[in-house]
Each structure stands twice: as C-alpha cells, then as structure tokens.
Backbone as numpy.savetxt, mean C-alpha at the origin, in Angstrom:
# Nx Ny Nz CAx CAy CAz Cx Cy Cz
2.68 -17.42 4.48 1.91 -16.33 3.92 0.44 -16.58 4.21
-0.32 -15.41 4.75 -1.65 -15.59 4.87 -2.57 -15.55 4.07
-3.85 -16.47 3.42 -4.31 -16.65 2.58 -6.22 -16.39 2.98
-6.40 -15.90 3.83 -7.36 -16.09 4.12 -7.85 -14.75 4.21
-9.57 -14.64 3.56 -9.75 -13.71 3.04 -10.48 -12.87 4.25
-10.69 -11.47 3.64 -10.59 -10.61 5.07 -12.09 -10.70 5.23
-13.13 -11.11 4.54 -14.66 -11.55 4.56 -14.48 -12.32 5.87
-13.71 -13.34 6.04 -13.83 -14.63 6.58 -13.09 -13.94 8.08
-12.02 -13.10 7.64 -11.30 -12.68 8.88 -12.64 -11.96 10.12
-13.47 -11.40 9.48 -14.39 -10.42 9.99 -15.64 -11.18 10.31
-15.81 -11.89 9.15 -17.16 -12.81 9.95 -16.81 -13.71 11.02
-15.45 -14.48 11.10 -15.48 -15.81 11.79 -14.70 -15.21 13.11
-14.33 -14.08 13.45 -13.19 -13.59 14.10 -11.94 -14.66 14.67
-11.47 -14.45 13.26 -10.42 -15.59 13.45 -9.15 -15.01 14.62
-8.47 -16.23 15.14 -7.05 -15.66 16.10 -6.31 -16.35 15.26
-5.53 -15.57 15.13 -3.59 -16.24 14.75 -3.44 -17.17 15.84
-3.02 -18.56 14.87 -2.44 -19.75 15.73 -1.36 -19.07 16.23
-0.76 -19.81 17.51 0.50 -19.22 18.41 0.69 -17.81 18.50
-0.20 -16.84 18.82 -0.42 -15.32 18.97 -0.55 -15.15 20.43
0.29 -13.98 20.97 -0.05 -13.69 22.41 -1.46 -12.61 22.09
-1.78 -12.42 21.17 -2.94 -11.46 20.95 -4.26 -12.09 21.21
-4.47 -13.16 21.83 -5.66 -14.15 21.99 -7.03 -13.10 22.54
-7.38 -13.44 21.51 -9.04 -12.33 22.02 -9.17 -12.09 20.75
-7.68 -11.60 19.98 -8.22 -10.14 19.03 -8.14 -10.70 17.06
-9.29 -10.47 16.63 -9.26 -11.09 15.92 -7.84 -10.98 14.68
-7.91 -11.25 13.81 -6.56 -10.84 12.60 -6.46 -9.53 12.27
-7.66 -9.16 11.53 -7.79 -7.59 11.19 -7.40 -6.59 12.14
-7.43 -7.01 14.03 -7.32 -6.52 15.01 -5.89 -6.38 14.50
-5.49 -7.73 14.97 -3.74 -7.64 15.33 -3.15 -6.81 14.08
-3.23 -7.25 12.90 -3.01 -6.64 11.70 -2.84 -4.77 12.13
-4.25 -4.91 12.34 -3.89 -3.08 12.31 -3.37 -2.54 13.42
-3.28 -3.19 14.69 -2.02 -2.76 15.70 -0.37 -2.75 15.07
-0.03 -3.14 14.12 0.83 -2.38 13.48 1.61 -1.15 13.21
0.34 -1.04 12.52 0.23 0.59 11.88 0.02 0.51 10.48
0.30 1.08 9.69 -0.30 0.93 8.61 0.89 1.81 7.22
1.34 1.45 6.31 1.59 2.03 5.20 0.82 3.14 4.57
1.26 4.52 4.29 0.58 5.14 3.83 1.36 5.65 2.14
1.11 5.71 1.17 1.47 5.63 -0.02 0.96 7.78 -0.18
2.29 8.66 -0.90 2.57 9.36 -1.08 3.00 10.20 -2.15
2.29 9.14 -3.17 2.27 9.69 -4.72 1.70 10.95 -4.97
0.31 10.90 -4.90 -0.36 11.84 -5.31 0.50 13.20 -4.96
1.16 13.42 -3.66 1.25 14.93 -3.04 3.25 14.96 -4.37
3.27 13.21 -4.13 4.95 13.88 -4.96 4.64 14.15 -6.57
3.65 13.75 -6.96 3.25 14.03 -8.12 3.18 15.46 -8.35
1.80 15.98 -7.42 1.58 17.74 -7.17 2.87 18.44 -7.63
4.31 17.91 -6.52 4.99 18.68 -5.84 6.41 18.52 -7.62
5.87 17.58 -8.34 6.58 17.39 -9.41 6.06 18.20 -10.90
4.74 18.18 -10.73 3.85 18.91 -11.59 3.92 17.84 -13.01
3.81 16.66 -12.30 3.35 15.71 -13.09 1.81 14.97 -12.90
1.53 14.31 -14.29 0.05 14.28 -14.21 0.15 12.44 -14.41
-1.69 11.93 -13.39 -0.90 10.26 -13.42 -1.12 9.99 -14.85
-1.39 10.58 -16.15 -1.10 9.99 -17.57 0.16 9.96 -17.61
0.63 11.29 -17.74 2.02 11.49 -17.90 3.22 10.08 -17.44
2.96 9.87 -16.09 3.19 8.82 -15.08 2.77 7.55 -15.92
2.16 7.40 -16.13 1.70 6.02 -16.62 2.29 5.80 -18.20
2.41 6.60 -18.94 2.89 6.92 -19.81 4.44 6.78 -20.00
5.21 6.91 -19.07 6.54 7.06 -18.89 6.78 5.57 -18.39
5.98 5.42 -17.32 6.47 3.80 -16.85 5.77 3.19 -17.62
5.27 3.43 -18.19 4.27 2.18 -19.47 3.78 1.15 -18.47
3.03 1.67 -17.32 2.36 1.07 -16.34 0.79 1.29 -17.13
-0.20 0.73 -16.51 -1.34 0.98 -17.05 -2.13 1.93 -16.29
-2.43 2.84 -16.74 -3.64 3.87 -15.75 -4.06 3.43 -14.39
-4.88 2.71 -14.11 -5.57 1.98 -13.47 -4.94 1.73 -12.42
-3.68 1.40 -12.35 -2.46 0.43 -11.73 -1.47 2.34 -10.99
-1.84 3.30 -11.87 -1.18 4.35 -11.28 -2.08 5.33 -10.42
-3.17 5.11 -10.77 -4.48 6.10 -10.02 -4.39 5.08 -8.97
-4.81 3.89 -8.80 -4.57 3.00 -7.04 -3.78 3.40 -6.29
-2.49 3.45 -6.84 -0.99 3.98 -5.89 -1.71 5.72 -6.00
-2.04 6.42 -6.24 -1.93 8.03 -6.31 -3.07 8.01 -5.40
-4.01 7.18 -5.49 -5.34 7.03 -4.63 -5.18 6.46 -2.93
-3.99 5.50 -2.69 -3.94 4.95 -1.91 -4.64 3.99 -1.57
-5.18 3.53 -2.64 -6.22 2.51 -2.39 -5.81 0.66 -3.29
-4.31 0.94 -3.40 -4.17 -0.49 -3.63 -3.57 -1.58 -2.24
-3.72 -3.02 -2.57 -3.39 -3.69 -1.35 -2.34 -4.42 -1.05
-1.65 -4.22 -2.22 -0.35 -5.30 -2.39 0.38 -4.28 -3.57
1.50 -3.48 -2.85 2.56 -3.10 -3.80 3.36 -3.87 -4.21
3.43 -3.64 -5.49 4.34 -4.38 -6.48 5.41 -3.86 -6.53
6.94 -4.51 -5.87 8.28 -4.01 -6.20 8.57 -3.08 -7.88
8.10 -4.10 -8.85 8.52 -3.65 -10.22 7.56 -1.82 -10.31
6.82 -2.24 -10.17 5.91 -1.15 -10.00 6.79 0.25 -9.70
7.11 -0.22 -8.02 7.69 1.18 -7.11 9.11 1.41 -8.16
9.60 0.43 -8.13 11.05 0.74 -8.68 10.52 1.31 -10.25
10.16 1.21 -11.49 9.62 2.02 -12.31 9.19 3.08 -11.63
8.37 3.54 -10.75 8.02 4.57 -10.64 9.18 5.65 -10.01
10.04 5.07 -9.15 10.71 5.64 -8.46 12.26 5.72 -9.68
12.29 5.66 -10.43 13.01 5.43 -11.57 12.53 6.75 -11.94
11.56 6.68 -12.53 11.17 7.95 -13.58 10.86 9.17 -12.88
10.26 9.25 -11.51 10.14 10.75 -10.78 11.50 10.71 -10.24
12.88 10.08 -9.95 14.14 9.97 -10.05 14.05 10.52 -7.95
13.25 9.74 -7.07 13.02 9.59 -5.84 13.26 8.21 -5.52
13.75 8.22 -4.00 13.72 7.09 -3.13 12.32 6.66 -2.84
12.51 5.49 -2.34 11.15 4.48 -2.24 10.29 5.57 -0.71
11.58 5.82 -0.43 10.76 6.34 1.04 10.35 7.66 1.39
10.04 8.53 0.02 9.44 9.49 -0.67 7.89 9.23 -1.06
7.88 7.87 -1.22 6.34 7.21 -1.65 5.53 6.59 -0.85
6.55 5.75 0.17 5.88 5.17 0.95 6.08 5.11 2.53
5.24 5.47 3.58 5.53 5.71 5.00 4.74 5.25 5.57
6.10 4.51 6.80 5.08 3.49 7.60 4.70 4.65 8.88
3.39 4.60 9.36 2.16 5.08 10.35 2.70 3.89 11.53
3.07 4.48 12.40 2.40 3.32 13.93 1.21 3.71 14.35
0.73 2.69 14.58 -0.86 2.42 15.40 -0.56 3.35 16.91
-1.60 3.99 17.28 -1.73 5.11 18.44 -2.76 4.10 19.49
C-alpha cells in the first residue's frame, strides 16, 4: 500500500520502483488509469431524496454524505457504500463509475 503523500508525489516527482512508466511521475501513472467518478448526488435528485434525509437513515454523519454527493472524498469506505446502497435499495454500480483515461 502506498503511503506517500501526494505533496511529496508532486514536489519530488517520484517514479514507482519496478514501473515500465520511467519518466512519469506517480500522480502521472496514477491518473493514466482513469479515474472513479461517484454518482450520488444525480441518484439522490433522481430519488427525491435530500443528503439529511440520507444521513439520517444511514446514521452516517452529514459531512461524510455531502463528500460522497460532492465527489470530493478520497478513500471510499465499504461500510459507508453498503449503508448507503442499503437504504436508496441500488447496486454499488449505480454510485460508482470507473472513467478510462483518454
């Protein structure tokens, strides 16, 4: 597991040991991927649920449900999706879609 913070990834332009990607730094290779895009907010709309309501039901904390509706958290939490995907009574892959890099 990688531990190294993305400050350090960007200042030091680090390479992945044993990478055929040699040149490109982590954040590079990383986002040749593609990227996860999180799909709450529009299933929320499309449910005519509100993120209290949501947070309220999963007895998640606010904060923790506006990130996922925002798309702006960095590490999904299994317990999390599965509560959530529990109570709007959807598959995981209703919430979350993987993007390939262009």
């Amino acid at each position: 597991m990688w531990t190294i913070s993305l400050t350090y990834i960007l200042e030091e332009d680090y390479v992945m040991p044993n990478s055929n990607n040699r040149g490109k730094n982590l954040y590079e290779t990383l986002n040749s991927y593609g990227t996860i895009e999180l799909r709450l907010k529009s299933l929320l709309e499309e449910k005519g649920i509100s993120k209290t309501m949501l947070s309220k039901q999963t007895m998640l904390k606010y904060d923790v449900v506006k990130r996922y509706c925002d798309d702006t958290t960095s590490r999904f939490d299994r317990d999390v999706l599965i509560k959530i995907c529990y109570c709007l009574d959807c598959d995981i892959s209703d919430i979350l879609v993987y993007k390939k890099s262009e």
